[in-house]
BAFI-3210 file (N, C-alpha, C; in Angstrom, 3 decimals, decimal comma, padded with zeros to 6 digits):
// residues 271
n [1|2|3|4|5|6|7|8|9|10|11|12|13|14|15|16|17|18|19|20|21|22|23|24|25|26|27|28|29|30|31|32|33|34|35|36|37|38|39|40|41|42|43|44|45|46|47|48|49|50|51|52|53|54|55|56|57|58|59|60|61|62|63|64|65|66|67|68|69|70|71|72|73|74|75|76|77|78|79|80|81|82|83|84|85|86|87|88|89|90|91|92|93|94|95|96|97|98|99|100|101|102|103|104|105|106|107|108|109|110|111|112|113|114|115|116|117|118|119|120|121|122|123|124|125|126|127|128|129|130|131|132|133|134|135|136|137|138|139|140|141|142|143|144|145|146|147|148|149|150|151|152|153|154|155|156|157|158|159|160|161|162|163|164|165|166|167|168|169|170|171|172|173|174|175|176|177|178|179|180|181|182|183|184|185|186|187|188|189|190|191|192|193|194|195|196|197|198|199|200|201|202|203|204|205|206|207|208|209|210|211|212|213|214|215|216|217|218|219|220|221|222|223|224|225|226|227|228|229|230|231|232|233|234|235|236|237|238|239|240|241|242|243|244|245|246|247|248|249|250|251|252|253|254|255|256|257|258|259|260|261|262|263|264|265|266|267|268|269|270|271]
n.u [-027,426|-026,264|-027,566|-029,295|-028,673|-026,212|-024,189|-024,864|-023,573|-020,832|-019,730|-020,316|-017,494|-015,496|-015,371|-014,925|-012,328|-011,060|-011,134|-009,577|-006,897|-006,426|-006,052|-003,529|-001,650|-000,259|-001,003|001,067|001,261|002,189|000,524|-002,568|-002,953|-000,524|000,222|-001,559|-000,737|001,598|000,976|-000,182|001,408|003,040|001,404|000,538|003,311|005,715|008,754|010,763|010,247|010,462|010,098|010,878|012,136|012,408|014,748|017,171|018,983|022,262|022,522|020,377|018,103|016,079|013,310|011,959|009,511|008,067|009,099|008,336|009,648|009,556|010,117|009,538|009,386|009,975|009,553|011,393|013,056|014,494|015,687|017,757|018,792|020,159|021,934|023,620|024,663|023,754|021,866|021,920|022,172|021,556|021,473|019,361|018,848|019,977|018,036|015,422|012,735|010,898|009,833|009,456|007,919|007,087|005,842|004,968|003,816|000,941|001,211|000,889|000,592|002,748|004,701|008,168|008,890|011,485|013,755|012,186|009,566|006,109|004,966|003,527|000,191|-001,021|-003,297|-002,171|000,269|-000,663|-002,113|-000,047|001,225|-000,878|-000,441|-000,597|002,285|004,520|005,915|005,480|004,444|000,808|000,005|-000,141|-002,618|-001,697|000,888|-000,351|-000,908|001,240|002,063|000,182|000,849|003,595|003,396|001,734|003,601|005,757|005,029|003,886|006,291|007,789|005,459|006,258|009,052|011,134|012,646|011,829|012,347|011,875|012,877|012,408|013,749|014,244|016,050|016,443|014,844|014,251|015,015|013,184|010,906|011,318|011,031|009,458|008,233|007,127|008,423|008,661|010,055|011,906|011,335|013,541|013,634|013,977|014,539|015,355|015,219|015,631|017,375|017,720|019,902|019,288|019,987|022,555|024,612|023,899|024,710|024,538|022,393|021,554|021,880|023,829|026,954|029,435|028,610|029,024|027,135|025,859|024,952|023,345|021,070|020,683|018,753|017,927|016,661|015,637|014,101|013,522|011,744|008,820|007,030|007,943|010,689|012,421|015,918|017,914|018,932|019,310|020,865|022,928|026,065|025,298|024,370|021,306|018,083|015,263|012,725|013,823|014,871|012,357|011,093|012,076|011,823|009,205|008,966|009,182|012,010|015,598|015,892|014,367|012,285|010,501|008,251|009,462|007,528|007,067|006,484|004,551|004,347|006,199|008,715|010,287|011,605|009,681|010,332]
n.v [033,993|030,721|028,529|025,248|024,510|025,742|024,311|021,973|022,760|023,556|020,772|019,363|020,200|019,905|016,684|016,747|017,766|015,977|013,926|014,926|015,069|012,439|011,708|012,755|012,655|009,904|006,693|005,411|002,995|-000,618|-002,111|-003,870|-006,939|-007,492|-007,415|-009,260|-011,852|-012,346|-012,677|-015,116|-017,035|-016,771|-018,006|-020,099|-021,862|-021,545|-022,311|-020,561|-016,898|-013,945|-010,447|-008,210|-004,812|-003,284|-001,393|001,041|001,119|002,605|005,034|006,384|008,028|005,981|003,462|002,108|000,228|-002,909|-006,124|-009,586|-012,388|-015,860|-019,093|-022,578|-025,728|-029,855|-033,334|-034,318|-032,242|-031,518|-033,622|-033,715|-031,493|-032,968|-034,798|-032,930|-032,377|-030,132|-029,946|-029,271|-026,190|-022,622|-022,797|-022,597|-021,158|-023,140|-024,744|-024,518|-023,619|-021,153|-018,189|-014,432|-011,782|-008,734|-005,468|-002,050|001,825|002,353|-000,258|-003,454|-006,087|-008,842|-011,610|-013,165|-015,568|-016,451|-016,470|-015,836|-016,638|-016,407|-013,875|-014,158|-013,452|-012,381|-014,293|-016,675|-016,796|-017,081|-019,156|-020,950|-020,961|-022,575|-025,280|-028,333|-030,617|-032,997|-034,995|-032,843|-032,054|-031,844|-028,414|-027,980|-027,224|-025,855|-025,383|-023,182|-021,158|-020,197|-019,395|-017,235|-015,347|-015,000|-013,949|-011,486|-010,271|-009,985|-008,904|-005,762|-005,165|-004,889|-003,354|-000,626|000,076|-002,072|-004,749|-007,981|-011,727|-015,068|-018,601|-021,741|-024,840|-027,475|-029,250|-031,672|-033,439|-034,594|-037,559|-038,462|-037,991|-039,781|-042,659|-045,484|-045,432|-042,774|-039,848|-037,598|-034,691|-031,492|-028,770|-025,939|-022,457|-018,809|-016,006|-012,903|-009,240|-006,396|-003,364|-000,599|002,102|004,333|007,338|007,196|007,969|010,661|013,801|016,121|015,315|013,842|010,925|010,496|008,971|010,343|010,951|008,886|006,687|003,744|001,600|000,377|-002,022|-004,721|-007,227|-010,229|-012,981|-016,532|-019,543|-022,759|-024,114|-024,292|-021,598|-022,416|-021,648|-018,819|-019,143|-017,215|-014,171|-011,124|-007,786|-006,590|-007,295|-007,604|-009,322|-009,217|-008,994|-011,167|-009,088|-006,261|-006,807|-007,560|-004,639|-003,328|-003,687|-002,886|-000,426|002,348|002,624|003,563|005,027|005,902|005,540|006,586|004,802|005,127|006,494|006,202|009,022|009,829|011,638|013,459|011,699|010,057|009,523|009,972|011,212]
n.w [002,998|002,671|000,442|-000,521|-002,788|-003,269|-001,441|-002,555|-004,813|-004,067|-003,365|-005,319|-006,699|-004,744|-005,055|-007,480|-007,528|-005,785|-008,086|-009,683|-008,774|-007,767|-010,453|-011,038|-009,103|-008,482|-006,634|-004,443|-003,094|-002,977|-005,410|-005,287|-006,534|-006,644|-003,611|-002,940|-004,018|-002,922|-000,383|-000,750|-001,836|000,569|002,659|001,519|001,893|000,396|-000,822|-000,799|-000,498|-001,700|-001,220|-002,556|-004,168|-007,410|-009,265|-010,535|-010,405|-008,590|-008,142|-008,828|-006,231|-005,965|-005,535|-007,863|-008,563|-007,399|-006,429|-006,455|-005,837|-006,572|-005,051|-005,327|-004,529|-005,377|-004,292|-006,246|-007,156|-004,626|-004,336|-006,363|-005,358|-003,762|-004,721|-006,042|-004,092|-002,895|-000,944|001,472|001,371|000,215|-001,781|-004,352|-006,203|-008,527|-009,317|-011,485|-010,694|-010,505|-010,321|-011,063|-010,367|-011,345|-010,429|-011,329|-010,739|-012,430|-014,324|-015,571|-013,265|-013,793|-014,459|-015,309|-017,138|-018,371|-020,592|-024,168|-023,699|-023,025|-020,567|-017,667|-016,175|-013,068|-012,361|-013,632|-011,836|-009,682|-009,808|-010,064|-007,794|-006,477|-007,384|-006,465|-004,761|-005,196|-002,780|-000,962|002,343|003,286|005,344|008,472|010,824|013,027|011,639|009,486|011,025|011,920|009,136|008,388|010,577|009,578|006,970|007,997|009,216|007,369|004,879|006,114|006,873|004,487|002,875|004,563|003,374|003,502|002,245|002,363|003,380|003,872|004,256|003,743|005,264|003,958|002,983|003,935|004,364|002,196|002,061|003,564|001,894|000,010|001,307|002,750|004,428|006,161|007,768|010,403|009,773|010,980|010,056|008,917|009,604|007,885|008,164|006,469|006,524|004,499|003,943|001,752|001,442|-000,146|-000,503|-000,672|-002,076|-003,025|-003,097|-000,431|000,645|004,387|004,229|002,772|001,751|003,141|005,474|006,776|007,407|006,393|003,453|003,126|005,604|007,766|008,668|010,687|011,260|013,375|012,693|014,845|014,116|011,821|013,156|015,419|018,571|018,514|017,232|016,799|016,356|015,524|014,332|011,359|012,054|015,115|017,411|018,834|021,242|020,219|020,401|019,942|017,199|015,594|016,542|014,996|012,368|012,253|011,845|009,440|007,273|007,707|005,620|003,508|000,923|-001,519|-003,668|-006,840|-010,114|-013,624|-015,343|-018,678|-019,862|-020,026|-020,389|-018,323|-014,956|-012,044|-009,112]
ca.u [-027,354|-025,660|-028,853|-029,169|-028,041|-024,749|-023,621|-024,471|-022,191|-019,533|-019,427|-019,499|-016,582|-014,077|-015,233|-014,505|-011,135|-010,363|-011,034|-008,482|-005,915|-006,216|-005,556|-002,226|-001,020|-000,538|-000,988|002,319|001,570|001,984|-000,814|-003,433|-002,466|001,350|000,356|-002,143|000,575|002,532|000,650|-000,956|002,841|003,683|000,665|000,973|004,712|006,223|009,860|011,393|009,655|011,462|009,345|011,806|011,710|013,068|015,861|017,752|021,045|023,202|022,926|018,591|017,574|014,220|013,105|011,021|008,353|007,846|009,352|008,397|010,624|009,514|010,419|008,939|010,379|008,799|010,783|012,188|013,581|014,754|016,872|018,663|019,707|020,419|023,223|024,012|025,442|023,347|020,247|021,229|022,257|020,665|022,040|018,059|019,174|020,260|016,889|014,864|011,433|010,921|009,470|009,899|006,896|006,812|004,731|005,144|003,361|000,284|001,735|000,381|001,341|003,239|005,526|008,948|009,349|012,407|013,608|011,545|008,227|005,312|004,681|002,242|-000,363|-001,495|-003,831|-001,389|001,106|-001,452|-002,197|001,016|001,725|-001,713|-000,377|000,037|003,579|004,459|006,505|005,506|002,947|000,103|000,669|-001,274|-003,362|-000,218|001,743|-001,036|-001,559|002,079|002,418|-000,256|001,426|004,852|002,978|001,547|004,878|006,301|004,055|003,701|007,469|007,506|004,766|006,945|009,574|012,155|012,745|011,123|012,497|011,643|013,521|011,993|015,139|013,701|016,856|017,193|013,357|014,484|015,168|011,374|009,857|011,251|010,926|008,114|007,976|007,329|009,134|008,287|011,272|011,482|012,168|014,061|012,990|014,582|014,030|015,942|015,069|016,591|016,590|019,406|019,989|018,937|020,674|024,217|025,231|023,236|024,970|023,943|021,679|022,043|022,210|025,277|028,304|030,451|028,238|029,490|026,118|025,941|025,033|022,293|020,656|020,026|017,757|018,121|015,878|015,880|013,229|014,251|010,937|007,794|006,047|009,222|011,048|013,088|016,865|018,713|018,218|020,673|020,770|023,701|026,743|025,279|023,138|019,788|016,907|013,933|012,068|014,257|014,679|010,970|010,592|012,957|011,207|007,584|008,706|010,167|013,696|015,775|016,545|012,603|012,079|008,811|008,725|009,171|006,471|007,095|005,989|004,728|004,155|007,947|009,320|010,828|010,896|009,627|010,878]
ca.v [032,658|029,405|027,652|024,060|024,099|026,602|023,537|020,874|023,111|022,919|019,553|018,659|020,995|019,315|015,586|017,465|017,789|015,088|013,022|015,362|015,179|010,849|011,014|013,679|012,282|008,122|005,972|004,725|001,306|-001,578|-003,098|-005,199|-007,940|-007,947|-007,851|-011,188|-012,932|-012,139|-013,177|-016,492|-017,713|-016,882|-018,755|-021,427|-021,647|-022,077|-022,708|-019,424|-016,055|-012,330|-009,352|-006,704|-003,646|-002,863|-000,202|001,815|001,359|003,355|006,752|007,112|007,743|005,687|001,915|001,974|-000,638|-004,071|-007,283|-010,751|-014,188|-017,171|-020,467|-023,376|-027,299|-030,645|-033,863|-034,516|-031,580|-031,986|-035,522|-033,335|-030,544|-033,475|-035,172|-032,000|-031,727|-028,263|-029,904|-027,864|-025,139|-022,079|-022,911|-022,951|-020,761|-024,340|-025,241|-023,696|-023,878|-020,540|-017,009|-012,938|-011,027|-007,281|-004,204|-000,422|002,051|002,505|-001,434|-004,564|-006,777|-010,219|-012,827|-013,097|-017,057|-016,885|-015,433|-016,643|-017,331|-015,521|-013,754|-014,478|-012,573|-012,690|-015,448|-017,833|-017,061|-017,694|-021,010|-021,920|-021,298|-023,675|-026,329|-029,355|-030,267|-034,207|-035,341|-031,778|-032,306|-030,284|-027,771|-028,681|-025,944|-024,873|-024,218|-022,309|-020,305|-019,353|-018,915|-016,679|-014,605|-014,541|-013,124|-009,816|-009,431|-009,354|-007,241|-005,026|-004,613|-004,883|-001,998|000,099|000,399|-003,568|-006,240|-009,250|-012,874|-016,146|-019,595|-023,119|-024,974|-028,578|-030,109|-032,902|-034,150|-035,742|-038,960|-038,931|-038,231|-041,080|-043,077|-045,777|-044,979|-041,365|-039,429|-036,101|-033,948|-030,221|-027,390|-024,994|-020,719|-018,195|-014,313|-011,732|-007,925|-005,454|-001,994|-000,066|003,657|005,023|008,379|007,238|008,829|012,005|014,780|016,585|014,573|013,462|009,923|010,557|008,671|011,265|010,976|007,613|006,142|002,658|001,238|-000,772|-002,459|-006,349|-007,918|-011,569|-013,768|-017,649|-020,095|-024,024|-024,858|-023,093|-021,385|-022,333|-020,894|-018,334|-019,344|-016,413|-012,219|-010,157|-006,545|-006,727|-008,542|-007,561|-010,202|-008,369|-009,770|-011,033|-008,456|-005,291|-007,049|-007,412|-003,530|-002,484|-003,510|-002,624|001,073|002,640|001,972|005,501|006,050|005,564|006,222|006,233|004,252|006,081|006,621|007,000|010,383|009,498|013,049|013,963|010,251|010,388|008,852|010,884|011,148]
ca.w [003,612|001,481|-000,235|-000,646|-004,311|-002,962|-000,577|-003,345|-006,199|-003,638|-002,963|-006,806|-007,062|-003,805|-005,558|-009,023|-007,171|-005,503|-008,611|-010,545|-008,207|-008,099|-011,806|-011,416|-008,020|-008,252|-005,552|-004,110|-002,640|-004,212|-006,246|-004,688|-006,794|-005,835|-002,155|-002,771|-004,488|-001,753|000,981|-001,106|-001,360|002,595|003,813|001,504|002,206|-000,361|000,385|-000,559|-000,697|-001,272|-001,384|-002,978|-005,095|-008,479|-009,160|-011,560|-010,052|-007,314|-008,416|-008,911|-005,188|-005,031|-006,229|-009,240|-008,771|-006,462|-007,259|-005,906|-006,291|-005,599|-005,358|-004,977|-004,984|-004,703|-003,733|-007,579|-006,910|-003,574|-004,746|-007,368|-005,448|-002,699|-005,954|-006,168|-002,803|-002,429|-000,319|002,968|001,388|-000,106|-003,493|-004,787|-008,001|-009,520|-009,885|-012,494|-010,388|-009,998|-011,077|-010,589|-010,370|-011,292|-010,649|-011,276|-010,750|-013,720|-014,484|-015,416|-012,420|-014,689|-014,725|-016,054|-016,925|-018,861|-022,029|-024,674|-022,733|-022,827|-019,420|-016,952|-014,992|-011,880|-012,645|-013,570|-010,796|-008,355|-010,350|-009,966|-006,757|-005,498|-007,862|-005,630|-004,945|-004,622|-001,576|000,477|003,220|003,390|006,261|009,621|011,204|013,770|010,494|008,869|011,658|011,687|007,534|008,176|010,695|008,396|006,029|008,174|009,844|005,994|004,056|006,813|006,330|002,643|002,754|005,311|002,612|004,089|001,332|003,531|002,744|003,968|003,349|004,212|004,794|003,677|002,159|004,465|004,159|000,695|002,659|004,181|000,626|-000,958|002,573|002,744|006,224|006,194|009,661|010,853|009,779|011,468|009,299|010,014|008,615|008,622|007,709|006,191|006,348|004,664|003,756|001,129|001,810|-001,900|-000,934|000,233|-003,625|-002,840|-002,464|000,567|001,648|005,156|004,282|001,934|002,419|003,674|006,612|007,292|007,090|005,418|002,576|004,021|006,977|007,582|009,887|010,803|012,268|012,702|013,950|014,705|012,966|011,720|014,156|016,546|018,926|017,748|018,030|016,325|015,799|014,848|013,368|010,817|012,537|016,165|018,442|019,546|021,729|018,949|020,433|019,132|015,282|015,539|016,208|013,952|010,954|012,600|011,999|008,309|007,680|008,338|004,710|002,936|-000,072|-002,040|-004,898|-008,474|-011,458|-014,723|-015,963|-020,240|-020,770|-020,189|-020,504|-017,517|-013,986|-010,920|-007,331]
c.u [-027,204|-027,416|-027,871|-027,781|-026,739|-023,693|-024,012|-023,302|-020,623|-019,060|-018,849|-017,682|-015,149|-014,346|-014,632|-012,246|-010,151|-010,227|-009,771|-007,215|-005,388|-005,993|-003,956|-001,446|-001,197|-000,539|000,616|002,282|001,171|000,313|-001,502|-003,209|-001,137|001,288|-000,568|-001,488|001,505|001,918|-000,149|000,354|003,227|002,527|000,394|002,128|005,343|007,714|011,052|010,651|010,454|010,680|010,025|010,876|012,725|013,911|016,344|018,945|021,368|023,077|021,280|018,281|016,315|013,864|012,227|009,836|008,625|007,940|008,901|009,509|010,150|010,265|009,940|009,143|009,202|010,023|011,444|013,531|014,693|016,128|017,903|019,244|020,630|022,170|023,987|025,133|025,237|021,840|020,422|022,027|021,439|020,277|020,683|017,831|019,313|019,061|015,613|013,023|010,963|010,461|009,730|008,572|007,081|005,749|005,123|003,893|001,995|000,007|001,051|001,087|001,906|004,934|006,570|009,197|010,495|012,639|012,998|010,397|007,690|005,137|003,255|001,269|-000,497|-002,325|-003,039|-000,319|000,226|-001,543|-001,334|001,644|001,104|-001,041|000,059|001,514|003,681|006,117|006,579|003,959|002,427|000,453|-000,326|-001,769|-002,479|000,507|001,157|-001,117|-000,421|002,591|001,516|000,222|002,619|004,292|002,406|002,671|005,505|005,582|004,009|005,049|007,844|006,317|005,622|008,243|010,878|011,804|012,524|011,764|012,529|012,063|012,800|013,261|014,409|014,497|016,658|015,699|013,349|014,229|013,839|010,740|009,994|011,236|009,441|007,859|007,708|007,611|008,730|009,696|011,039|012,266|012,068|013,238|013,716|014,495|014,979|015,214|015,603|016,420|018,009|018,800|020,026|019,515|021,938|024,773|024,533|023,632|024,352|022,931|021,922|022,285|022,872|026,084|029,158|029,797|028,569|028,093|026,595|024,970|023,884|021,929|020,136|019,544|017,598|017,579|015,867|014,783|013,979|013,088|009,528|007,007|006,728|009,070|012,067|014,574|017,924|018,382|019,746|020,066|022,534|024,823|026,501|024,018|022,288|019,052|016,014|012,988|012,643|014,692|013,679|010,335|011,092|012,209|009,658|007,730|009,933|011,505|014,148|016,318|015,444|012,628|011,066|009,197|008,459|007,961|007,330|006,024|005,621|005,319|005,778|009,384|010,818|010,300|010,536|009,269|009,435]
c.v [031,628|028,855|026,102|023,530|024,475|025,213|022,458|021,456|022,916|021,903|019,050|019,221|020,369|017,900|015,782|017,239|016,808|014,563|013,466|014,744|013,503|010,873|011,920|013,248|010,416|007,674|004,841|003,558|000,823|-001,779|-004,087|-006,716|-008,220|-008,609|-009,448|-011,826|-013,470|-013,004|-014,417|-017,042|-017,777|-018,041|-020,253|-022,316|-022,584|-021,782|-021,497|-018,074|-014,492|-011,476|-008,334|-005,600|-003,872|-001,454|-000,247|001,720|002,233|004,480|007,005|006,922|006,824|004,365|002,549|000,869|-001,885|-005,096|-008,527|-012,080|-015,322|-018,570|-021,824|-025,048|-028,596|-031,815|-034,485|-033,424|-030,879|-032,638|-034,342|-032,368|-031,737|-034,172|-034,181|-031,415|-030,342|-028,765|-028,760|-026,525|-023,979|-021,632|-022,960|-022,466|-021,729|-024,639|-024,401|-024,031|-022,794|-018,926|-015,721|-012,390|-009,742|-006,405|-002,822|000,314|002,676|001,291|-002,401|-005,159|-007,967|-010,456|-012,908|-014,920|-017,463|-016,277|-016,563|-016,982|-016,134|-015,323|-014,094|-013,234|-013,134|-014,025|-016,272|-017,554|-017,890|-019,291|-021,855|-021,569|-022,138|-024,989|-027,432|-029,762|-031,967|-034,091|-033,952|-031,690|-031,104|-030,009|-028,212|-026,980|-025,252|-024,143|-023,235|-021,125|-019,474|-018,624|-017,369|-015,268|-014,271|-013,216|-011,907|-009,753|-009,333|-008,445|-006,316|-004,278|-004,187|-003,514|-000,693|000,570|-001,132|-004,215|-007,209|-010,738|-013,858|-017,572|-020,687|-023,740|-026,521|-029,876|-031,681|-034,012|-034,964|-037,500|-039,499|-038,887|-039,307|-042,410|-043,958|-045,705|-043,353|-040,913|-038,043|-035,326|-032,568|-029,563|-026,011|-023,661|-019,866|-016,534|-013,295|-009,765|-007,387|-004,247|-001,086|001,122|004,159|006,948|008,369|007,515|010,348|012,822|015,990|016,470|014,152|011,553|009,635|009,592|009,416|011,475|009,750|007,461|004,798|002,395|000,608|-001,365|-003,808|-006,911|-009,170|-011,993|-015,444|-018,287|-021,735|-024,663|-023,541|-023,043|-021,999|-021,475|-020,181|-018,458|-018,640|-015,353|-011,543|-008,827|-006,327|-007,961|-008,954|-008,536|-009,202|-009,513|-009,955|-009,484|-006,854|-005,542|-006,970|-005,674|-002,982|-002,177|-003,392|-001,114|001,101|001,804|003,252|005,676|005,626|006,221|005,924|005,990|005,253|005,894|006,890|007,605|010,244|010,726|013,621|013,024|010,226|009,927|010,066|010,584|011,373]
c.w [002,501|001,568|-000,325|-001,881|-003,982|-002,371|-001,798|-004,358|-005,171|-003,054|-004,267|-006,903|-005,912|-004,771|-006,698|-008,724|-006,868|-006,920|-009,762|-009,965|-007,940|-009,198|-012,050|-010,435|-007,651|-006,905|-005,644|-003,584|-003,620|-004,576|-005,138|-004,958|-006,757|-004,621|-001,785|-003,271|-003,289|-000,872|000,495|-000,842|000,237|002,657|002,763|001,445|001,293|000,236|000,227|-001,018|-000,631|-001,951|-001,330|-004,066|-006,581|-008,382|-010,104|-011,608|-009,189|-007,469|-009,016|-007,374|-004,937|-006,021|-007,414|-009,165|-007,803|-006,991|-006,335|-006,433|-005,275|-005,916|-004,617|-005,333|-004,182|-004,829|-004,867|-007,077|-005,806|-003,714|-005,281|-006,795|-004,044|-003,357|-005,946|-005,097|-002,279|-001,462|000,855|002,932|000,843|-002,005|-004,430|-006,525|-009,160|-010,133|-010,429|-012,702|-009,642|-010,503|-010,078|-011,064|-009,933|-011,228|-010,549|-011,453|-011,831|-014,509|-014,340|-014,221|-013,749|-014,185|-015,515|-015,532|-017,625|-020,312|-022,863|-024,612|-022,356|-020,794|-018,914|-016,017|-013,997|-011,235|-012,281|-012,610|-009,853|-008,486|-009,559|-008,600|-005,449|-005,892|-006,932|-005,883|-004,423|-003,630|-000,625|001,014|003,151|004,828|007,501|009,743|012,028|012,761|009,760|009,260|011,510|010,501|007,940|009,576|010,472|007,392|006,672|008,791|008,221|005,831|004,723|006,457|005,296|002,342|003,817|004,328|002,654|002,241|002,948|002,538|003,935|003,542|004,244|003,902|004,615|003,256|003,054|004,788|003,057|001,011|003,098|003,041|-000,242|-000,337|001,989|003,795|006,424|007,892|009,202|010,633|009,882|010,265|009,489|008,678|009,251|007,632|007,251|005,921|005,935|003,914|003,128|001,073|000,291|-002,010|-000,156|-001,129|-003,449|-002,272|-001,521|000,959|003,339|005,478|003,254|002,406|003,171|005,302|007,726|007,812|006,375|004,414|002,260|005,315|006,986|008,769|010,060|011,662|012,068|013,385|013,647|013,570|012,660|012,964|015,729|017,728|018,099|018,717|017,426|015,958|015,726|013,981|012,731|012,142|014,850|016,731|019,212|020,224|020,228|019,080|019,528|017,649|015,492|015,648|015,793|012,751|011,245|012,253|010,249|008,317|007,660|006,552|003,974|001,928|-001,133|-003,421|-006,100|-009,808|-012,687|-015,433|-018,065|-020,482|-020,786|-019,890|-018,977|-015,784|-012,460|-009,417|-006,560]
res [x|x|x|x|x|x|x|x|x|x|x|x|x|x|x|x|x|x|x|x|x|x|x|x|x|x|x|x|x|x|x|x|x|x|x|x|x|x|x|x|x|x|x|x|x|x|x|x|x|x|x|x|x|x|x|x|x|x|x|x|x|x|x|x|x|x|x|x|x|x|x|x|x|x|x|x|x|x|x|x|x|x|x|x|x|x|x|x|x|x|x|x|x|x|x|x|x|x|x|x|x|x|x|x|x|x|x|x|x|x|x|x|x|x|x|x|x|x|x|x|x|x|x|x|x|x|x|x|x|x|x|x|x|x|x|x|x|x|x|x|x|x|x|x|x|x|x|x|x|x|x|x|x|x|x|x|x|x|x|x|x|x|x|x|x|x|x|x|x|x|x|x|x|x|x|x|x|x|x|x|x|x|x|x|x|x|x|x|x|x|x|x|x|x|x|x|x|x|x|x|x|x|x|x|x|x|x|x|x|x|x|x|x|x|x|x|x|x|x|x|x|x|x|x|x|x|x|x|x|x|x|x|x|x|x|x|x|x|x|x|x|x|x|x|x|x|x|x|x|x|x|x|x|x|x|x|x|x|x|x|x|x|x|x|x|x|x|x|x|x|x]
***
C-alpha cells in the first residue's frame, strides 16, 4: 500500500516536471506587458492603434514576435496635417508622433523611437501614452465605456492570431481646437482585421497557393462615431451583416500560426 512519503515523492517528481518542461516549452502568448500597452492605448484612445506581429518575410511560415504602433496627435498637430491637406485622410505617417513596440518570445518588451534614440520600455511607453494631449477632450464615460469594449473585441482578436487596428478619424476637429467657441464634433472609427496565410509558400500544405487560397483576409468595420452605430462591415470586397465580421474574428483565422522562438542553443528560429 503507497505510504504518505510514496504520494509526496511523486508529487515532487510531476512539479519536478512540470517546472522542466516550462523552461524547454515557452509560452506562446504575448507578454503581459504588450497586452497592457495595448489595451492602455485602446481605452485611452489614442487616435490610431495596430496590434500586429513581426515576420521574417514570405517564405518563414509563422510571425516571430508582437508588434504594436501607435499614434497619437494633439491639435498642433492636427493644423499641420490640416496645411497639409492630409487632415481627413489617413496620411498620419507625416507626422512623426508616434512609436512601434516589440516583443518576442524570451524578449524585453521596448520601444523603437527612431534611429539614433535610445529605446524605451514599457514604462515610458505607458508614460507617453497618459501624457495629456492639448486641444483633445477628455473622453466622457459613454466613450470610455466603448474604448473599453474596442479594446476586448481587439486583443481578443490580436490573441486569436488577427492584426486588430483602430483609427480615430479627428481631422476635421482642428477648427473646434483652435475655436473660442468649442462645438461638439463626431468622430468617426473605424476597424481593420486582418489575418495573412503564412503557408500560401508552403509546399503541400493545404493553404499553399496552388490551392487557390489567398494571400490574406480583411475585416472591415466602421462606426459614425465612438460607441456609434455601426454604418459599414465588410469581409474583403463583400458587404456582410456586423454581426458575421464580428464572428469571424471571435474565432482563429483559417491559416494560424503560432508565433516563433528563437532557439540560442542552435541559433535558430523554431516553428
Amino acid at each position: 500500500m503507497p505510504t504518505r512519503s510514496t504520494h509526496h515523492g511523486e508529487q515532487v517528481d510531476r512539479d519536478r516536471q512540470r517546472n522542466e518542461a516550462s523552461m524547454t516549452i515557452p509560452d506562446r502568448a504575448p507578454p503581459p506587458e504588450i497586452l497592457d500597452l495595448a489595451r492602455l492605448a485602446l481605452v485611452t484612445g489614442l487616435d490610431e492603434v495596430h496590434l500586429g506581429f513581426e515576420g521574417l518575410g514570405a517564405e518563414f511560415p509563422a510571425p516571430i514576435g508582437w508588434m504594436l504602433c501607435l499614434t497619437r496627435l494633439d491639435d498642433i498637430h492636427l493644423a499641420v496635417l490640416e496645411t497639409l491637406g492630409l487632415a481627413d485622410t489617413e496620411a498620419h505617417t507625416h507626422v512623426p508622433n508616434r512609436l512601434r513596440v516589440t516583443a518576442q518570445i524570451g524578449a524585453t518588451v521596448e520601444a523603437f523611437r527612431g534611429l539614433g534614440e535610445p529605446y524605451w520600455d514599457a514604462g515610458n511607453v505607458a508614460e507617453w501614452i497618459r501624457r495629456p494631449r492639448s486641444g483633445i477632450d477628455t473622453a466622457t464615460d459613454a466613450e470610455l465605456a466603448a474604448f473599453q469594449n474596442d479594446a476586448e473585441l481587439m486583443i481578443g482578436a490580436w490573441q486569436r492570431g488577427w492584426t486588430a487596428e483602430r483609427s480615430l478619424r479627428r481631422g476635421s476637429q482642428t477648427e473646434a481646437a483652435h475655436s473660442r467657441h468649442r462645438i461638439a464634433v463626431p468622430i468617426g472609427v473605424s476597424y481593420r482585421f486582418s489575418a495573412l496565410n503564412h503557408f500560401y509558400n508552403v509546399d503541400g500544405h493545404p493553404g499553399h497557393r496552388d490551392g487557390g487560397t489567398a494571400v490574406s483576409i480583411d475585416v472591415l468595420l466602421s462606426r459614425a462615431s465612438i460607441g456609434g452605430d455601426w454604418i459599414y462591415s465588410a469581409i474583403g470586397l463583400d458587404r456582410l451583416p456586423v454581426e458575421s465580421a464580428l464572428a469571424t474574428v471571435h474565432k482563429a483565422p483559417p491559416w494560424h500560426a503560432e508565433v516563433a522562438y528563437f532557439d540560442n542553443d542552435i541559433e535558430d528560429w523554431v516553428l
